[in-house]
C-alpha atoms as a printed R data frame, in Angstrom:
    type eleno elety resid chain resno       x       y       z
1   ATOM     1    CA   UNK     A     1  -4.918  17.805  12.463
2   ATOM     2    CA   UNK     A     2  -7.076  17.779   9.412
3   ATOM     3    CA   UNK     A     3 -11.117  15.748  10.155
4   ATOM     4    CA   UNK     A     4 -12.297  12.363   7.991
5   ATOM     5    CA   UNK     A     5 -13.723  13.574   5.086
6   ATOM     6    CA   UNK     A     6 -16.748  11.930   5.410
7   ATOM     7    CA   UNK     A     7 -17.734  11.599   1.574
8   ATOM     8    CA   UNK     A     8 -14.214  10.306   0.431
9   ATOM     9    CA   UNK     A     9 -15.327   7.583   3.272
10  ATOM    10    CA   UNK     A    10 -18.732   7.250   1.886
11  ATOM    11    CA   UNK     A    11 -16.977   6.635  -1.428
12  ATOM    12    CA   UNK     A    12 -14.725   3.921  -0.156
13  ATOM    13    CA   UNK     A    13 -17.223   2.346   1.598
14  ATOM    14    CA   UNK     A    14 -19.321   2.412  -1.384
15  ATOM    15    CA   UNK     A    15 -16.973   0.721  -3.710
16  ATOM    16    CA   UNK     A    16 -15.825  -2.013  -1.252
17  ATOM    17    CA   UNK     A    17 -19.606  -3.052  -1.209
18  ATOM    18    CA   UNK     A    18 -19.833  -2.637  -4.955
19  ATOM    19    CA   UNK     A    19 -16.809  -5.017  -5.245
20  ATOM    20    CA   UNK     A    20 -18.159  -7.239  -2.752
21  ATOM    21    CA   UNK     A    21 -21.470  -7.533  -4.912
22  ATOM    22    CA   UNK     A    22 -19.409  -8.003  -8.311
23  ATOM    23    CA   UNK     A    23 -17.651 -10.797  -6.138
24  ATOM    24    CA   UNK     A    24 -20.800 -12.703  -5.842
25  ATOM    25    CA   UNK     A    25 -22.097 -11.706  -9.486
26  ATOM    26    CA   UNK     A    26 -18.557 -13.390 -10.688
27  ATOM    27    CA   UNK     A    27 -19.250 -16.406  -8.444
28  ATOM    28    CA   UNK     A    28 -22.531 -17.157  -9.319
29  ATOM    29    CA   UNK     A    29 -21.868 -16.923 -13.328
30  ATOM    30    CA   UNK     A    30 -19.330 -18.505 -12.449
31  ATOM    31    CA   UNK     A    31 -21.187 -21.492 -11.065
32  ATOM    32    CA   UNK     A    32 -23.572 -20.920 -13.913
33  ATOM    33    CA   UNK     A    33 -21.728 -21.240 -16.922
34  ATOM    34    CA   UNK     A    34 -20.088 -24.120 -15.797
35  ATOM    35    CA   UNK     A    35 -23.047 -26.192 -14.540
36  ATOM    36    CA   UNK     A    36 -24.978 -25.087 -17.977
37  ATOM    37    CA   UNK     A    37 -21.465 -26.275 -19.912
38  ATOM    38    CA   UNK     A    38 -21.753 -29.423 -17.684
39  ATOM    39    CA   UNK     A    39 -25.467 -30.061 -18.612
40  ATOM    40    CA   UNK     A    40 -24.955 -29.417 -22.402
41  ATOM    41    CA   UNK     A    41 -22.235 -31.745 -22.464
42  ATOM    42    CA   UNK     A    42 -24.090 -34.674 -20.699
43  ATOM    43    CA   UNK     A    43 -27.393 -33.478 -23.423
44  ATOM    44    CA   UNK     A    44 -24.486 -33.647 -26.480
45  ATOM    45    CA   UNK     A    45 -23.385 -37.479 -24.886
46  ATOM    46    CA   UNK     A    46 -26.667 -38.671 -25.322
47  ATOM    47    CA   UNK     A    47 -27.512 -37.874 -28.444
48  ATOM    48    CA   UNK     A    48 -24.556 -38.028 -30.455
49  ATOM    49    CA   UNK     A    49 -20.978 -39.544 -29.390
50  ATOM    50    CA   UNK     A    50 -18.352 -36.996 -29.133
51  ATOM    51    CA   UNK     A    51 -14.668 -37.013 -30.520
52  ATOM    52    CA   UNK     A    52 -11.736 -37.103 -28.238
53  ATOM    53    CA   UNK     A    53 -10.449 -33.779 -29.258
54  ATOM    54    CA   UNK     A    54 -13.551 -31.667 -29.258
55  ATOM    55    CA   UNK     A    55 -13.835 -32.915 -25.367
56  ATOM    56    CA   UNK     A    56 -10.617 -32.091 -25.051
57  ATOM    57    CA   UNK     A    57 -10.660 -28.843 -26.826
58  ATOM    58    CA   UNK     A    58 -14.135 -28.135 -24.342
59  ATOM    59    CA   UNK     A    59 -12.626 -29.235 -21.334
60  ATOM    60    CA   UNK     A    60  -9.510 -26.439 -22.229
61  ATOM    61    CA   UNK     A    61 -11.717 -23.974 -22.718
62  ATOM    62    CA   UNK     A    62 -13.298 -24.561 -19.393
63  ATOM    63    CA   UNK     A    63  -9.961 -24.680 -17.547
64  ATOM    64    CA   UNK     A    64  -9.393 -21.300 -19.034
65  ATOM    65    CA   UNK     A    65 -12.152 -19.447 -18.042
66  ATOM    66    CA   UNK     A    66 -12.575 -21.110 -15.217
67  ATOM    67    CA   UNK     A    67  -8.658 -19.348 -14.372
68  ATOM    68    CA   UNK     A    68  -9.492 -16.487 -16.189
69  ATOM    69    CA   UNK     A    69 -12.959 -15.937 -13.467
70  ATOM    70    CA   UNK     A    70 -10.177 -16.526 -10.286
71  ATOM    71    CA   UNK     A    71  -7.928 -13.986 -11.636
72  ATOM    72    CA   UNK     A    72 -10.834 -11.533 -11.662
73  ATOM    73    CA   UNK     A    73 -11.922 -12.719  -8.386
74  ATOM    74    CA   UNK     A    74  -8.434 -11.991  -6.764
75  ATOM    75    CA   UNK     A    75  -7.475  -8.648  -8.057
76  ATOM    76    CA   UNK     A    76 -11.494  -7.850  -6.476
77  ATOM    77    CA   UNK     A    77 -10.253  -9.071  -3.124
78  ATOM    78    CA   UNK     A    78  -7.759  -7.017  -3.595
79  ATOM    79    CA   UNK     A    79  -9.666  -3.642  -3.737
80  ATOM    80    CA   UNK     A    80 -11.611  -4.613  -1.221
81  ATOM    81    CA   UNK     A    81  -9.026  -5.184   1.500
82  ATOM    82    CA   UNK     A    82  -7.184  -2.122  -0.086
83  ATOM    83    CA   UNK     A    83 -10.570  -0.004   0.811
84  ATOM    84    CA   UNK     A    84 -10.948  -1.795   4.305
85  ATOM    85    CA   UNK     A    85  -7.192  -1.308   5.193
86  ATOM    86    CA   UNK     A    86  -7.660   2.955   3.900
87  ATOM    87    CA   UNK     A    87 -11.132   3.117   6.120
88  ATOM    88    CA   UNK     A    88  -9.048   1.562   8.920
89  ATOM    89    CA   UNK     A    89  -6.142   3.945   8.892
90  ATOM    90    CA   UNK     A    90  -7.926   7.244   8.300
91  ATOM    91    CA   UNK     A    91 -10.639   6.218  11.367
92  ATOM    92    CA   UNK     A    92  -7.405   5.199  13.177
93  ATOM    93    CA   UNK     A    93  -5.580   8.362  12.655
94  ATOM    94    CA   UNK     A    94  -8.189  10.938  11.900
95  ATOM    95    CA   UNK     A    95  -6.956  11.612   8.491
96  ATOM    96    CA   UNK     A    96  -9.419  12.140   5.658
97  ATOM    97    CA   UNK     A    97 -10.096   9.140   3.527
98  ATOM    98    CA   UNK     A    98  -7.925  10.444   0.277
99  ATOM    99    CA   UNK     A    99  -4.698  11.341   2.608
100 ATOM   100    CA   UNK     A   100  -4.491   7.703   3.624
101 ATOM   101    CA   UNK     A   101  -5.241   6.697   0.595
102 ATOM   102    CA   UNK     A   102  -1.981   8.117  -0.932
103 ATOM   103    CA   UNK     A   103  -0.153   7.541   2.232
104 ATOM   104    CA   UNK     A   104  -0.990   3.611   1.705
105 ATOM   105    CA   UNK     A   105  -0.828   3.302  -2.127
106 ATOM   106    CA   UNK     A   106   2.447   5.720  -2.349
107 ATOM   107    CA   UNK     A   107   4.264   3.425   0.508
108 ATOM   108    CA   UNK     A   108   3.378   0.441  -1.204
109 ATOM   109    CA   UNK     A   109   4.927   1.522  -4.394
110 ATOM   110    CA   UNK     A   110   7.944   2.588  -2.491
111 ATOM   111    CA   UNK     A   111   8.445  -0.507  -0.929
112 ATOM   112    CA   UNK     A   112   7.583   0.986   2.839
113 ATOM   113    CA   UNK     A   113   4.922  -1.034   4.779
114 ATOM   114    CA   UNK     A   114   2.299   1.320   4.981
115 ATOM   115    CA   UNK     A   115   2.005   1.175   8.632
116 ATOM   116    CA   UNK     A   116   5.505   2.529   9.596
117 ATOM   117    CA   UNK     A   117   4.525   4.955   6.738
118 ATOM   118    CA   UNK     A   118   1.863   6.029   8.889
119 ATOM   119    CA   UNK     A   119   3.569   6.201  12.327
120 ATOM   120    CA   UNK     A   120   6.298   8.236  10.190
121 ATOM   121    CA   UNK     A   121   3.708  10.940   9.294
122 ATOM   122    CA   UNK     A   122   2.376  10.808  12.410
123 ATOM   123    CA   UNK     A   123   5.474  11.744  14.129
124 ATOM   124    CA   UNK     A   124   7.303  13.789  11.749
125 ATOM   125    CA   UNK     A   125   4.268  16.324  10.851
126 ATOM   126    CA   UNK     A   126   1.477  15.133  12.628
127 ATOM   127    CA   UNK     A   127  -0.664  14.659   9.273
128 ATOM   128    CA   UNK     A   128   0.138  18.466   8.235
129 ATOM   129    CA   UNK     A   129   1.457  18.967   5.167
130 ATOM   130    CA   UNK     A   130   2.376  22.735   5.357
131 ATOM   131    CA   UNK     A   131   4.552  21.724   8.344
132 ATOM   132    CA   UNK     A   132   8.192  23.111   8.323
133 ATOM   133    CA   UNK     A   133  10.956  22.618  11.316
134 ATOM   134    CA   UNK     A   134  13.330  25.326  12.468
135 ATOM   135    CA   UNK     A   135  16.265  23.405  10.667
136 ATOM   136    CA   UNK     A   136  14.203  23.252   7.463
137 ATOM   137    CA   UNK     A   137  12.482  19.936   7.447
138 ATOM   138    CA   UNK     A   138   9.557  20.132   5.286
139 ATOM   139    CA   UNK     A   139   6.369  18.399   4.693
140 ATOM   140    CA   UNK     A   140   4.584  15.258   5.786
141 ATOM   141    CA   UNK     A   141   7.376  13.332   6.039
142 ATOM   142    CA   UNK     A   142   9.643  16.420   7.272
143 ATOM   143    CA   UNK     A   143  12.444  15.810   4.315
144 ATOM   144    CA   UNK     A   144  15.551  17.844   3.935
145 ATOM   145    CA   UNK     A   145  15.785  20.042   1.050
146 ATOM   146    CA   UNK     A   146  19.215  18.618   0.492
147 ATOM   147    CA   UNK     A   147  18.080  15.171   1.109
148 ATOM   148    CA   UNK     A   148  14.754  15.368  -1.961
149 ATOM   149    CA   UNK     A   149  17.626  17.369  -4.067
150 ATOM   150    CA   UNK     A   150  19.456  13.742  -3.931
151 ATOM   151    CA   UNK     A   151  16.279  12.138  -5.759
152 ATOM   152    CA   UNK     A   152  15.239  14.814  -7.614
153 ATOM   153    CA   UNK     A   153  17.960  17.124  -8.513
154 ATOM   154    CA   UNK     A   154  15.463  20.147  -9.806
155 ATOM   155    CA   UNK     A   155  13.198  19.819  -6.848
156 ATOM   156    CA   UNK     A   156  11.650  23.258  -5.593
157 ATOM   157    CA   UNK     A   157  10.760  24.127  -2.066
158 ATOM   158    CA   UNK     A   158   7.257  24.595  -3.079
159 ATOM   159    CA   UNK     A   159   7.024  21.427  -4.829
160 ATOM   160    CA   UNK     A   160   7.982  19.837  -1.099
161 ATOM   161    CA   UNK     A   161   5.039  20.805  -0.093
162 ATOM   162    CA   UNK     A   162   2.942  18.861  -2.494
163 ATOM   163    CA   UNK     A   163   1.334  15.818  -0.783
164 ATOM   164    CA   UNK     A   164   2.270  13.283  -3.146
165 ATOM   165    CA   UNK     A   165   5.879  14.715  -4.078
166 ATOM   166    CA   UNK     A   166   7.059  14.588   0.008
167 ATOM   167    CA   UNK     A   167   5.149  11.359   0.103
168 ATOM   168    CA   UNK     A   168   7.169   9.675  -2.144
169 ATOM   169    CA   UNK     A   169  10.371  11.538  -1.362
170 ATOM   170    CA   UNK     A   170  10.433  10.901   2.581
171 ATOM   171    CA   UNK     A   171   9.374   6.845   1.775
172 ATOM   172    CA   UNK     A   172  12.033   6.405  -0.559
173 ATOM   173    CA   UNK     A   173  14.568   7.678   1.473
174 ATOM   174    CA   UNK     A   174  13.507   5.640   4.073
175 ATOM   175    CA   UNK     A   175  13.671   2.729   2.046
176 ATOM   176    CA   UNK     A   176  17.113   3.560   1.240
177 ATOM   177    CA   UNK     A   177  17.926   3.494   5.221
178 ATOM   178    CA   UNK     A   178  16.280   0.415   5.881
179 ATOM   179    CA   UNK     A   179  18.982  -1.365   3.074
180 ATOM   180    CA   UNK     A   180  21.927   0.304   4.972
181 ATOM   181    CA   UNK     A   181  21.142  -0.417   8.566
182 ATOM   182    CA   UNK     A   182  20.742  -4.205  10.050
183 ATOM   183    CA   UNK     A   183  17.689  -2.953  12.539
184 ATOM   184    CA   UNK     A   184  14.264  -0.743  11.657
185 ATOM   185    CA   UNK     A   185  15.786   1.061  14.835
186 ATOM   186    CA   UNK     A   186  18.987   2.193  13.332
187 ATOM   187    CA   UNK     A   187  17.165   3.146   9.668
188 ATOM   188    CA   UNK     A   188  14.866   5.294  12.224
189 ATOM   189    CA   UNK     A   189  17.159   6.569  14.212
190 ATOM   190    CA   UNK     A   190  19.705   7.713  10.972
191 ATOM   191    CA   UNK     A   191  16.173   9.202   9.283
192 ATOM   192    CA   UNK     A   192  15.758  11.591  12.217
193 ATOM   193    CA   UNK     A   193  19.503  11.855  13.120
194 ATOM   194    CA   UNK     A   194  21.107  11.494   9.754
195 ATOM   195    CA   UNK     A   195  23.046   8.443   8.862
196 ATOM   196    CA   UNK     A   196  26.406  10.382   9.171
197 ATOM   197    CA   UNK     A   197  25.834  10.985  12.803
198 ATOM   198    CA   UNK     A   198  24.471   7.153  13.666
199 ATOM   199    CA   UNK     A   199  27.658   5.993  12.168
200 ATOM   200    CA   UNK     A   200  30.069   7.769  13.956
201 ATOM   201    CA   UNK     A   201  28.241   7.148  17.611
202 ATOM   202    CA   UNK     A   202  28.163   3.876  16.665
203 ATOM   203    CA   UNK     A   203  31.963   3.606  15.372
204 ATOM   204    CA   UNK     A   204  32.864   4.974  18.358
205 ATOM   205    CA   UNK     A   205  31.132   2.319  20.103
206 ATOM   206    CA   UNK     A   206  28.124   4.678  21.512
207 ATOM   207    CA   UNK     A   207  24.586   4.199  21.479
208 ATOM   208    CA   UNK     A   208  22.111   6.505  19.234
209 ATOM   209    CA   UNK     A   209  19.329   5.876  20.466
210 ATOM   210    CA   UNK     A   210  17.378   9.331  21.697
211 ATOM   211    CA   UNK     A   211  13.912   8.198  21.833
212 ATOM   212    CA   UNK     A   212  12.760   8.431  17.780
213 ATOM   213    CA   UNK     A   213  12.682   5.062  17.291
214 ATOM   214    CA   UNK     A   214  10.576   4.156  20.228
215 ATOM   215    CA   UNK     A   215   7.888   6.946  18.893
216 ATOM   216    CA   UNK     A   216   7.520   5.859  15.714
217 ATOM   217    CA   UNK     A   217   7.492   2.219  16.359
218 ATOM   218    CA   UNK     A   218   4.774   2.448  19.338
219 ATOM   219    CA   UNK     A   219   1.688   0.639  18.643
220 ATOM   220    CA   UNK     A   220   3.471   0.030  15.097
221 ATOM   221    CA   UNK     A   221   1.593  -3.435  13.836
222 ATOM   222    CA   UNK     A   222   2.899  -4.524  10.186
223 ATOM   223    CA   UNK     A   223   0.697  -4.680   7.339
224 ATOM   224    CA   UNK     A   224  -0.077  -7.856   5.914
225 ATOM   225    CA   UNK     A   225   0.098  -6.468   2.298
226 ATOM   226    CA   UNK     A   226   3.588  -6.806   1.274
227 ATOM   227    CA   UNK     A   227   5.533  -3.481  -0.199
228 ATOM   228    CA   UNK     A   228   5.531  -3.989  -4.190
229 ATOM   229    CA   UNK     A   229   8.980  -3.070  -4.419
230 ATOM   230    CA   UNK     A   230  11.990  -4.928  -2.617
């Protein structure tokens, strides 16, 4: 199990407070510009009358950078709850900083919550990306040769074993699993099993279940950021 990397953290925690402080920069201005826009336009009223349409045309550039400032405001939220969720996962799991960073940003893009992209990791490979199983699992996320060859049809063994390569790999076959079965359970259990073998216990009327399921899921608690990718 690999330690925090202290400076990526000191780097994370850095830019969530230098977000936080362009947050209140962008407010403020914000507030600014508006009451100054506010103030010349009562100034303008008194001294000369003004036409409908360059109050109009005013009041529409207002709106817009009044939308324009929220926008900017939002996607800074964003980073900052991206940088609190990474700090929370890496303390959690005792992962450096840049590890769950790309575990969180690479499920997102694949559509995986990043929390069951976490408990995956954590119970395929236990965080170690050189890890390799006696029938040939490889990586973080422990993926079949055969199974990344279905993806990526030129795929090396070596290349398996780069961190954002299995990343991806493992999530989107996951994905893929969690279309075909009606349960999380099933998609688990057909990850670790293979679906071919889930389907024919459960065509015969049997039960799949082996334990898998249970150790990923335990103490499994969903994201609120929703996957970008349905």
């Amino acid at each position: 199990m690999h330690e925090p990397m202290s400076e990526a953290k000191r780097q994370l925690g850095a830019g969530a407070l230098l977000v936080r402080g362009l947050l209140v920069v962008a407010a403020a201005l914000l507030v600014s510009g508006l009451g100054g826009s506010i103030g010349r336009a009562r100034a303008a009223d008194k001294a000369m009358p003004v036409s409908a349409d360059v109050a109009s045309r005013e009041l529409t550039e207002l709106r817009t950078q009044l939308e324009s400032a929220r926008g900017e405001l939002a996607v800074a939220r964003l980073q900052v709850d991206r940088g609190n969720a990474i700090m929370e996962y890496s303390r959690r799991y005792k992962v450096p900083a840049d590890l769950a960073a790309s575990i969180y940003d690479i499920a997102l893009s694949e559509g995986i919550d990043p929390s069951l992209g976490f408990r995956l990791v954590k119970v395929e490979s236990n965080f170690v990306l050189r890890a390799r199983s006696n029938k040939d699992a490889i990586g973080y996320t422990q993926i079949q040769p055969a199974t990344a060859r279905f993806y990526a049809p030129a795929i090396t063994l070596e290349k398996l074993f780069d961190r954002e390569t299995n990343l991806r790999l493992g999530f989107r076959y996951l994905k893929d699993l969690l279309r075909r079965y009606d349960t999380l359970e099933l998609a688990l259990l057909a990850y670790n099993r293979g679906p071919g073998i889930v389907d024919q216990i459960v065509a015969t009327g049997g039960d799949p279940t082996n334990g898998y399921e249970n150790a990923v899921l335990k103490g499994y608690r969903p994201n609120p950021v929703r996957p970008t990718v349905e």
